[in-house]
PDB file of N, CA, C and O in Angstrom:
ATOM      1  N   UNK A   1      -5.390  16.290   1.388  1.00  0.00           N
ATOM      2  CA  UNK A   1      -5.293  14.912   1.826  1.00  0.00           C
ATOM      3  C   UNK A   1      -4.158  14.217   1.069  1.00  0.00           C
ATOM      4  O   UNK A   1      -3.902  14.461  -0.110  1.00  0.00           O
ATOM      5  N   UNK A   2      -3.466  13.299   1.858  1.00  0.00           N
ATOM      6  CA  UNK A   2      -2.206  12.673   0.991  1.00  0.00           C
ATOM      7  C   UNK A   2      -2.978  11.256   1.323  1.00  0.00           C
ATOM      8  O   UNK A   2      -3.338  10.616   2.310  1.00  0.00           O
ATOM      9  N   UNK A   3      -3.017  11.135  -0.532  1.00  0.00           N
ATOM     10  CA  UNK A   3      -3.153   9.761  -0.662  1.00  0.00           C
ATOM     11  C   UNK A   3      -2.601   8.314  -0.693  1.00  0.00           C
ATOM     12  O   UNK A   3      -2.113   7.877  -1.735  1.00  0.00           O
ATOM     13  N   UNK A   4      -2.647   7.812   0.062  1.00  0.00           N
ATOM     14  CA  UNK A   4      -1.426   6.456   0.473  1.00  0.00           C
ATOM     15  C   UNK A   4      -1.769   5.275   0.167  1.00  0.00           C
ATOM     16  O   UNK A   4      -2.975   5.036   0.221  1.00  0.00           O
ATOM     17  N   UNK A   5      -0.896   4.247  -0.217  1.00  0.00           N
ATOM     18  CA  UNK A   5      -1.185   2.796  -0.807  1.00  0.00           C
ATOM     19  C   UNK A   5      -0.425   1.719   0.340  1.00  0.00           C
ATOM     20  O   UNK A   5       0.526   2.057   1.044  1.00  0.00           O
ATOM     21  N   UNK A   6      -0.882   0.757   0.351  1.00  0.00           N
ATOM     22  CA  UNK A   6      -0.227  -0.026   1.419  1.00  0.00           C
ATOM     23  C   UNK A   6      -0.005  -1.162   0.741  1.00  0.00           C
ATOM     24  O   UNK A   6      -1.033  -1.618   0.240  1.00  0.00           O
ATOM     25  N   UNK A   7       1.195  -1.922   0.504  1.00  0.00           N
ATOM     26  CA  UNK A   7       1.381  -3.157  -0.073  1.00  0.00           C
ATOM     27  C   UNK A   7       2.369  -4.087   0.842  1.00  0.00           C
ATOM     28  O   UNK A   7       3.566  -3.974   1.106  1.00  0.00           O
ATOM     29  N   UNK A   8       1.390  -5.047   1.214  1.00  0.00           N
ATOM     30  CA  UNK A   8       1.830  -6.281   2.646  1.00  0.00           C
ATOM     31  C   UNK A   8       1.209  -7.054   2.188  1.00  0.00           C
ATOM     32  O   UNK A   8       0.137  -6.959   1.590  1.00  0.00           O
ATOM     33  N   UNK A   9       2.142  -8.343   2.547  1.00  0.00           N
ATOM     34  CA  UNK A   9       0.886  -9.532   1.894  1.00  0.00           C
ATOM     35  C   UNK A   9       0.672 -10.001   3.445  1.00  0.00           C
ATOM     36  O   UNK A   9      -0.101 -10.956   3.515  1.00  0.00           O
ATOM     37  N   UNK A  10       1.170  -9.559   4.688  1.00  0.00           N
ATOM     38  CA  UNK A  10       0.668 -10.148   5.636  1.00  0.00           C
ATOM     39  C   UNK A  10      -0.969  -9.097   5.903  1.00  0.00           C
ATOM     40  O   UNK A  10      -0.973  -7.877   5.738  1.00  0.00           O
ATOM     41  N   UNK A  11      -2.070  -9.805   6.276  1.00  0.00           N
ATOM     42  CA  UNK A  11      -3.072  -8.685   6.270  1.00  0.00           C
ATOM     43  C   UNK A  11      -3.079  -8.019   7.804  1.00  0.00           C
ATOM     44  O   UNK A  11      -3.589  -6.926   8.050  1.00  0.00           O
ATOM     45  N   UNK A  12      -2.544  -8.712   8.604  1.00  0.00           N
ATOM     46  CA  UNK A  12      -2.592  -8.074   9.980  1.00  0.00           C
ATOM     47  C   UNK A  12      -1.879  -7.203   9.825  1.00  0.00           C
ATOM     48  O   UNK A  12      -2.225  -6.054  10.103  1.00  0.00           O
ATOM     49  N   UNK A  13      -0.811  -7.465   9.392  1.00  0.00           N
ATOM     50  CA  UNK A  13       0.443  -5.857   9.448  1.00  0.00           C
ATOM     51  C   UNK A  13      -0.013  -4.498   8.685  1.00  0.00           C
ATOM     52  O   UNK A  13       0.199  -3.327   9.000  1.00  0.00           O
ATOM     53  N   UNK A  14      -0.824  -5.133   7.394  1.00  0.00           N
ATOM     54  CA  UNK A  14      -1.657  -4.441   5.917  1.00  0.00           C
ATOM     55  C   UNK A  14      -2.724  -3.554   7.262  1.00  0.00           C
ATOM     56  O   UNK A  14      -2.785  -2.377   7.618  1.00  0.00           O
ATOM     57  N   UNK A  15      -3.394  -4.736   7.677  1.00  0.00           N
ATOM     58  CA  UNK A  15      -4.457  -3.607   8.836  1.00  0.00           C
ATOM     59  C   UNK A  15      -4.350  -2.704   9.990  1.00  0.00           C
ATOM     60  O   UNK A  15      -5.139  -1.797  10.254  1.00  0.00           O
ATOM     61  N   UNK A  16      -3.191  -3.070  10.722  1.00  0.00           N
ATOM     62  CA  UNK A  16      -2.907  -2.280  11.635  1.00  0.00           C
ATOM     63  C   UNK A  16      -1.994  -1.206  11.071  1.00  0.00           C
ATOM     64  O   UNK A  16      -1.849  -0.352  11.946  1.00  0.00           O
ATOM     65  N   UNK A  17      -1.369  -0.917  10.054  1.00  0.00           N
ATOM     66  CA  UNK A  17      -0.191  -0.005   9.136  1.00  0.00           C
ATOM     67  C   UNK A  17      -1.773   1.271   8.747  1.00  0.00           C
ATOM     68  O   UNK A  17      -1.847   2.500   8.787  1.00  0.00           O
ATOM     69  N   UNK A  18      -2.586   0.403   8.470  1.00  0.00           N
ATOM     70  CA  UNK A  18      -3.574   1.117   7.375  1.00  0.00           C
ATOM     71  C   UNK A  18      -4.669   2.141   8.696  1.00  0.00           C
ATOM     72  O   UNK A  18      -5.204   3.202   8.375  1.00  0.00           O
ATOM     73  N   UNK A  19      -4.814   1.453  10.286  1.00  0.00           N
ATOM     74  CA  UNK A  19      -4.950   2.022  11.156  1.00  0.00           C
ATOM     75  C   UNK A  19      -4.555   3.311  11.624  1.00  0.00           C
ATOM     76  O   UNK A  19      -5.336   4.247  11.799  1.00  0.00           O
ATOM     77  N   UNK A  20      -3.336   3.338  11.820  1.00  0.00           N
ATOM     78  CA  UNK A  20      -2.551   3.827  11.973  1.00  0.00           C
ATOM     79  C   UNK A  20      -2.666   5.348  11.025  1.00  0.00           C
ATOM     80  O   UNK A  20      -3.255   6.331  11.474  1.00  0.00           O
ATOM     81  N   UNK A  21      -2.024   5.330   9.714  1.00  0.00           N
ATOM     82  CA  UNK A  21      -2.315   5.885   9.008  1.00  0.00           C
ATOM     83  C   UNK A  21      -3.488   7.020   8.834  1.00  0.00           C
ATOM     84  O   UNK A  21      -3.520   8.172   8.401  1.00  0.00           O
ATOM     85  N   UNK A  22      -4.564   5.977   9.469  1.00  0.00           N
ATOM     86  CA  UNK A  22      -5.867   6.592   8.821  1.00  0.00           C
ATOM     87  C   UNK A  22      -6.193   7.624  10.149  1.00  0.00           C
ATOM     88  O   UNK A  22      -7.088   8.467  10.207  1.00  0.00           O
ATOM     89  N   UNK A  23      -4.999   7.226  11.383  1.00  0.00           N
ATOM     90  CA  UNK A  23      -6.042   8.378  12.623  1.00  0.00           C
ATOM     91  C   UNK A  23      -5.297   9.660  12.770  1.00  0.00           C
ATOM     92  O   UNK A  23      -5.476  10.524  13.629  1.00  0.00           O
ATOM     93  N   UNK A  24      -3.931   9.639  11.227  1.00  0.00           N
ATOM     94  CA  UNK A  24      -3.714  11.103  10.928  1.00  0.00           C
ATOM     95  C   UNK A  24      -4.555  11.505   9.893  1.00  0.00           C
ATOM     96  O   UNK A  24      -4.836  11.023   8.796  1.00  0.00           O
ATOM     97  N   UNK A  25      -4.976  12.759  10.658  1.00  0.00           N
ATOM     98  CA  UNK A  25      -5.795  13.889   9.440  1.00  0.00           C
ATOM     99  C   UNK A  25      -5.696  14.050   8.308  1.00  0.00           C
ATOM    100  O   UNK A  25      -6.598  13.901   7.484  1.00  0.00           O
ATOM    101  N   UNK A  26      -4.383  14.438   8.062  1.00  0.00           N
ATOM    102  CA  UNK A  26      -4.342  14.435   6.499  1.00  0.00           C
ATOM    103  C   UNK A  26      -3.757  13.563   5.615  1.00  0.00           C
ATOM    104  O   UNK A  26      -3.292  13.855   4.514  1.00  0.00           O
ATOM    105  N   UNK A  27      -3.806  12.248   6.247  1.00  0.00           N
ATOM    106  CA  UNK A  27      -3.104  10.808   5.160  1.00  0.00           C
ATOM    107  C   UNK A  27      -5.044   9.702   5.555  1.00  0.00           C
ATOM    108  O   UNK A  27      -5.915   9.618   6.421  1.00  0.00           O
ATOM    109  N   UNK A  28      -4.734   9.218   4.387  1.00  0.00           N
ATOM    110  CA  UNK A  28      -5.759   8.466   3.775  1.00  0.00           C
ATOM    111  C   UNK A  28      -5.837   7.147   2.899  1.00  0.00           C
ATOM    112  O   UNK A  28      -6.552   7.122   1.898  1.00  0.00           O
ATOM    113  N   UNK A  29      -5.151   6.146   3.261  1.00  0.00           N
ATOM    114  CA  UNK A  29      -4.964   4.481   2.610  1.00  0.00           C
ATOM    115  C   UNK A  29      -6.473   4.724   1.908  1.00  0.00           C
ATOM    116  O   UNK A  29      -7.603   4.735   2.395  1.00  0.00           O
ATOM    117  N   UNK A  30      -5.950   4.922   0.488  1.00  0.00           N
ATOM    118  CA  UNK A  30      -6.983   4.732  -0.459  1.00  0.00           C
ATOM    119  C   UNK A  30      -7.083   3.423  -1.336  1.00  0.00           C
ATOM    120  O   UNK A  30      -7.956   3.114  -2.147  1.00  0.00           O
ATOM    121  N   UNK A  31      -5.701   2.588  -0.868  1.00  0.00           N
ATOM    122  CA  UNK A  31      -5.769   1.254  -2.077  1.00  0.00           C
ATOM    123  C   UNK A  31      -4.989   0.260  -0.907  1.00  0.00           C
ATOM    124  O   UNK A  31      -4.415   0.653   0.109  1.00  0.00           O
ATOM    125  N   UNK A  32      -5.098  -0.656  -1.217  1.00  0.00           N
ATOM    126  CA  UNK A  32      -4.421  -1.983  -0.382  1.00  0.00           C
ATOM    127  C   UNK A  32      -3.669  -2.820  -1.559  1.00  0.00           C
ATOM    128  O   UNK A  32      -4.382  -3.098  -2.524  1.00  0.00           O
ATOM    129  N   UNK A  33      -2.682  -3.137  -1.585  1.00  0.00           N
ATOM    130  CA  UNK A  33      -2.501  -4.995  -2.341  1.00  0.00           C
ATOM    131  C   UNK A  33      -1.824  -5.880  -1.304  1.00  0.00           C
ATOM    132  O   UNK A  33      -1.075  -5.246  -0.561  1.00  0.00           O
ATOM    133  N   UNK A  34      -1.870  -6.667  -1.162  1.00  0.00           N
ATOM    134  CA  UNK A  34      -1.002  -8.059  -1.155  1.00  0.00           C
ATOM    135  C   UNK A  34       0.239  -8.433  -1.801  1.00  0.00           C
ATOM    136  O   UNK A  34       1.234  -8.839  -1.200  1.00  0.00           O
ATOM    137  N   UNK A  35       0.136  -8.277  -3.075  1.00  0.00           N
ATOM    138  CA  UNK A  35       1.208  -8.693  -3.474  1.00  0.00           C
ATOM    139  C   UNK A  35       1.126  -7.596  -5.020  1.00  0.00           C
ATOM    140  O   UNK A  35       0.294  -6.914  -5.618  1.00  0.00           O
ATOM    141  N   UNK A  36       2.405  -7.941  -5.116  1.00  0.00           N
ATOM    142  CA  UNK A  36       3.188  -7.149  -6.438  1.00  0.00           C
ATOM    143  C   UNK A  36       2.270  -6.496  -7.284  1.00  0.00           C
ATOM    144  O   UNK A  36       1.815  -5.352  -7.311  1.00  0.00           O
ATOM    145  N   UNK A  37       2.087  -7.656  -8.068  1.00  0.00           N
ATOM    146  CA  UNK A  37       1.354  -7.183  -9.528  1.00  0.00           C
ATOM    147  C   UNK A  37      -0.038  -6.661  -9.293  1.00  0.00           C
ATOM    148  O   UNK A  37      -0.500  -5.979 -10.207  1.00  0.00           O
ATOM    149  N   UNK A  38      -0.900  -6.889  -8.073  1.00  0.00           N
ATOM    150  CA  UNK A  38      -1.671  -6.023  -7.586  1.00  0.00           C
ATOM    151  C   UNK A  38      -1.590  -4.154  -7.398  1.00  0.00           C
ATOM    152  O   UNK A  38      -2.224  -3.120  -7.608  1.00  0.00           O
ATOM    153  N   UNK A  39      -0.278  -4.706  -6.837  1.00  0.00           N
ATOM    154  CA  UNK A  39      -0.037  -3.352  -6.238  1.00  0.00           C
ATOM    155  C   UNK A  39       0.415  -2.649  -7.392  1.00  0.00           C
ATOM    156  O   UNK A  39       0.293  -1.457  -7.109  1.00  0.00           O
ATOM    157  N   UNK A  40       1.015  -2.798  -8.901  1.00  0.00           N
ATOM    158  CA  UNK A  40       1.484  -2.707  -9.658  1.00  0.00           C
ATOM    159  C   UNK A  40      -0.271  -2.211 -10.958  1.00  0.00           C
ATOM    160  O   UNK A  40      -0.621  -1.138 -11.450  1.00  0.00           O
ATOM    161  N   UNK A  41      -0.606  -2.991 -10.996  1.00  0.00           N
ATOM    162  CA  UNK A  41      -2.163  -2.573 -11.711  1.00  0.00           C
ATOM    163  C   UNK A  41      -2.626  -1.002 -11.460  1.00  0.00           C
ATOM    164  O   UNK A  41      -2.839  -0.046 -12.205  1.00  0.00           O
ATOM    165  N   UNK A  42      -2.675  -1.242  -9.924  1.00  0.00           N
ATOM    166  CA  UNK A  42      -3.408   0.255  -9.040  1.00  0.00           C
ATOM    167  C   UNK A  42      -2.369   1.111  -9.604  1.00  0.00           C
ATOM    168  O   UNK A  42      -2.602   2.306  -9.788  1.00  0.00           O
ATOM    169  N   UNK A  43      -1.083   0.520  -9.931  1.00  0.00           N
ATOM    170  CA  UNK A  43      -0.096   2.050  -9.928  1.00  0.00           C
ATOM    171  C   UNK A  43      -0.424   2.895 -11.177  1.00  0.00           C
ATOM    172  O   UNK A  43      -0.735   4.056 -11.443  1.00  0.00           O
ATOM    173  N   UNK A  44      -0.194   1.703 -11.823  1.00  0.00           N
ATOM    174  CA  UNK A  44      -0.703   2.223 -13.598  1.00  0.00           C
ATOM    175  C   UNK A  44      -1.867   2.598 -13.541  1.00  0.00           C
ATOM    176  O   UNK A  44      -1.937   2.980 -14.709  1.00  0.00           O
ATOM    177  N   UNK A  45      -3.156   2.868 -13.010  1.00  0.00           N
ATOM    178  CA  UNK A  45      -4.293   3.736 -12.917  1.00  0.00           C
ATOM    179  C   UNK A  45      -4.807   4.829 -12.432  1.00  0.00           C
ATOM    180  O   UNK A  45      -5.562   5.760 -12.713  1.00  0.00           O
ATOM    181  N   UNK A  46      -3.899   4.247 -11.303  1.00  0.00           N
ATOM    182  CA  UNK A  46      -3.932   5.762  -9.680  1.00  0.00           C
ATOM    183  C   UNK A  46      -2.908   6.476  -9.963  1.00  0.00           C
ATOM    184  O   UNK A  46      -1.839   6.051 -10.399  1.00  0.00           O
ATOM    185  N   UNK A  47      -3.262   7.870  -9.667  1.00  0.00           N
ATOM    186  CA  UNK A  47      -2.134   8.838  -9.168  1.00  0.00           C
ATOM    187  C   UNK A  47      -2.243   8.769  -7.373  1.00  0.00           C
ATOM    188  O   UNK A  47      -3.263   9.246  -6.874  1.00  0.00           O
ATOM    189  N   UNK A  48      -1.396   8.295  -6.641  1.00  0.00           N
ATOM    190  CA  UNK A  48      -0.811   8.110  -5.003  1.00  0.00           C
ATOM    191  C   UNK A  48      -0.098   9.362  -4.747  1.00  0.00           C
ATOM    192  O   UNK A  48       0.215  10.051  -5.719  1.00  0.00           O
ATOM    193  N   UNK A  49       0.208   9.755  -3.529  1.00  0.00           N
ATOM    194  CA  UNK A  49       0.967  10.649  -3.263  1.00  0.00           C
ATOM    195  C   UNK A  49       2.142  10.189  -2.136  1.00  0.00           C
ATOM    196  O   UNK A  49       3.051  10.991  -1.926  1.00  0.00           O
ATOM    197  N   UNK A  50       2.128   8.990  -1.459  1.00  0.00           N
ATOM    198  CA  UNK A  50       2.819   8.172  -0.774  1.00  0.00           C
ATOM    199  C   UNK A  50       2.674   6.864  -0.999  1.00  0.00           C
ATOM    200  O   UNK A  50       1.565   6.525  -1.412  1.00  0.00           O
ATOM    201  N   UNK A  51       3.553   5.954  -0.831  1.00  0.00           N
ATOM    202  CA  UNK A  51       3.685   3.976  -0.867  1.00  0.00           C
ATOM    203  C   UNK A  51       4.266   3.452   0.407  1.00  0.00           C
ATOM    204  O   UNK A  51       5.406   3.602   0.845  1.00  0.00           O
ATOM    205  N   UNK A  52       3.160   2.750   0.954  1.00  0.00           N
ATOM    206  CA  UNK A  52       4.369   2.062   1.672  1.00  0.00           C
ATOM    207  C   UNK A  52       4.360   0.869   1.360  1.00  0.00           C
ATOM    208  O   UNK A  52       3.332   0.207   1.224  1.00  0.00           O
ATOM    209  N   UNK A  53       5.246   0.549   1.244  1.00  0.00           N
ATOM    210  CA  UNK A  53       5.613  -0.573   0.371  1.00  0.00           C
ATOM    211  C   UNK A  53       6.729  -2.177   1.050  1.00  0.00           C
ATOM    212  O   UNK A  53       7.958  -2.132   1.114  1.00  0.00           O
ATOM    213  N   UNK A  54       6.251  -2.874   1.281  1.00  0.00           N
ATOM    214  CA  UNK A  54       6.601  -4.501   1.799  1.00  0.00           C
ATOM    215  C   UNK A  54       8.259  -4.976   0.663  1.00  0.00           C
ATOM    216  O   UNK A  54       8.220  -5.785  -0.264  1.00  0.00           O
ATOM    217  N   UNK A  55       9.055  -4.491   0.946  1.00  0.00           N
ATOM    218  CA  UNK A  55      10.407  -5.050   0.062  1.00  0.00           C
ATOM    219  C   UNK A  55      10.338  -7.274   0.028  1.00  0.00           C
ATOM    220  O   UNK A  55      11.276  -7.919  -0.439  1.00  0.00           O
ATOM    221  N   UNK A  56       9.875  -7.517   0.241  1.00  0.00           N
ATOM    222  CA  UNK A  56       9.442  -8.941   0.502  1.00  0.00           C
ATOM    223  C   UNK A  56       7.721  -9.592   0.253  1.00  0.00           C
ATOM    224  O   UNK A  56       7.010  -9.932   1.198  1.00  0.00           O
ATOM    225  N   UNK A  57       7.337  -9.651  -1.056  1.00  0.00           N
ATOM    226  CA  UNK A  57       6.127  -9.706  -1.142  1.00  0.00           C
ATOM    227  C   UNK A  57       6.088 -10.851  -1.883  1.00  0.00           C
ATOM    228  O   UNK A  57       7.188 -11.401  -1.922  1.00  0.00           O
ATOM    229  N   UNK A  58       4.905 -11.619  -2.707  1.00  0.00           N
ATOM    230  CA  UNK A  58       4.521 -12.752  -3.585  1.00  0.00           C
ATOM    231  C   UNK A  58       4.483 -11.975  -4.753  1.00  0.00           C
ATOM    232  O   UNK A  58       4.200 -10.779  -4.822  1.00  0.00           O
ATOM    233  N   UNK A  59       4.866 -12.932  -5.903  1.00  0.00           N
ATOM    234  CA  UNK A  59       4.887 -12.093  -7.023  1.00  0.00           C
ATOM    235  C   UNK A  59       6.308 -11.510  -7.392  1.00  0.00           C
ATOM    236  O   UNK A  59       7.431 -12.006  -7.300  1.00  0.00           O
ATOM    237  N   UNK A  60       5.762 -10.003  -7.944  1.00  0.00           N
ATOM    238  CA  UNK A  60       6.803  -8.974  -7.974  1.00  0.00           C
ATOM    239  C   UNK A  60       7.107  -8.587  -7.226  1.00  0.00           C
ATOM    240  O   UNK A  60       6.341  -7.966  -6.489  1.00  0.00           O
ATOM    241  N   UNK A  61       8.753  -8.757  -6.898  1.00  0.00           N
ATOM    242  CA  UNK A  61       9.060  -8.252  -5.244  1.00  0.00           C
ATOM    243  C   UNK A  61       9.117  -7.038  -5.237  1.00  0.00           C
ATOM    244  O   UNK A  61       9.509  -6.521  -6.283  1.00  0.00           O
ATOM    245  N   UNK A  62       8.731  -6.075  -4.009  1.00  0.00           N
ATOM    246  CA  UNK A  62       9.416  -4.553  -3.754  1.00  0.00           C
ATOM    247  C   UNK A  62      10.113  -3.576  -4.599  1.00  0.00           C
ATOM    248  O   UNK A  62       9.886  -2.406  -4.905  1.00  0.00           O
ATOM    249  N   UNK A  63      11.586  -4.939  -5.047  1.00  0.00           N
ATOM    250  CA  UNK A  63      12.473  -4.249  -5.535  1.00  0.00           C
ATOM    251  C   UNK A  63      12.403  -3.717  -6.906  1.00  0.00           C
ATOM    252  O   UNK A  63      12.932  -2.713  -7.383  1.00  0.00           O
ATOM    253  N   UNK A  64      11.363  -4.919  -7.624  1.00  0.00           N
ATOM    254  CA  UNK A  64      11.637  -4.967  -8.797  1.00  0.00           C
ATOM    255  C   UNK A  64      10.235  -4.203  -9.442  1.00  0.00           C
ATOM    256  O   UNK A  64      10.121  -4.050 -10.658  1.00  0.00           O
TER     257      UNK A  64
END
């Protein structure tokens, strides 16, 4: 299973991305954030095996 993170602060895009995702077999949205430093916490705890990742977020942007 490849484990995947989704970081959108819009939640419709966050839910239908995370849809998507989930009706291939072997990928699995195991974490969500909204914004940066969310998504940034999970990193420092989780080992992920894919990001998809929002370059335009609240917080810590994408880039940084």
């Amino acid at each position: 299973m490849i484990k995947t993170m989704i970081v959108e602060d819009e939640k419709l895009a966050r839910e239908e991305l995370k849809y998507l995702i989930n009706k291939e077999d072997d990928f699995k949205v195991v974490f969500e954030a909204g914004d940066g430093q969310k998504a940034l916490d999970i990193l420092n705890k989780h080992q992920l095996d894919l990001l998809f990742l929002d370059i335009k977020i609240p917080g810590i942007n994408g880039m940084e």
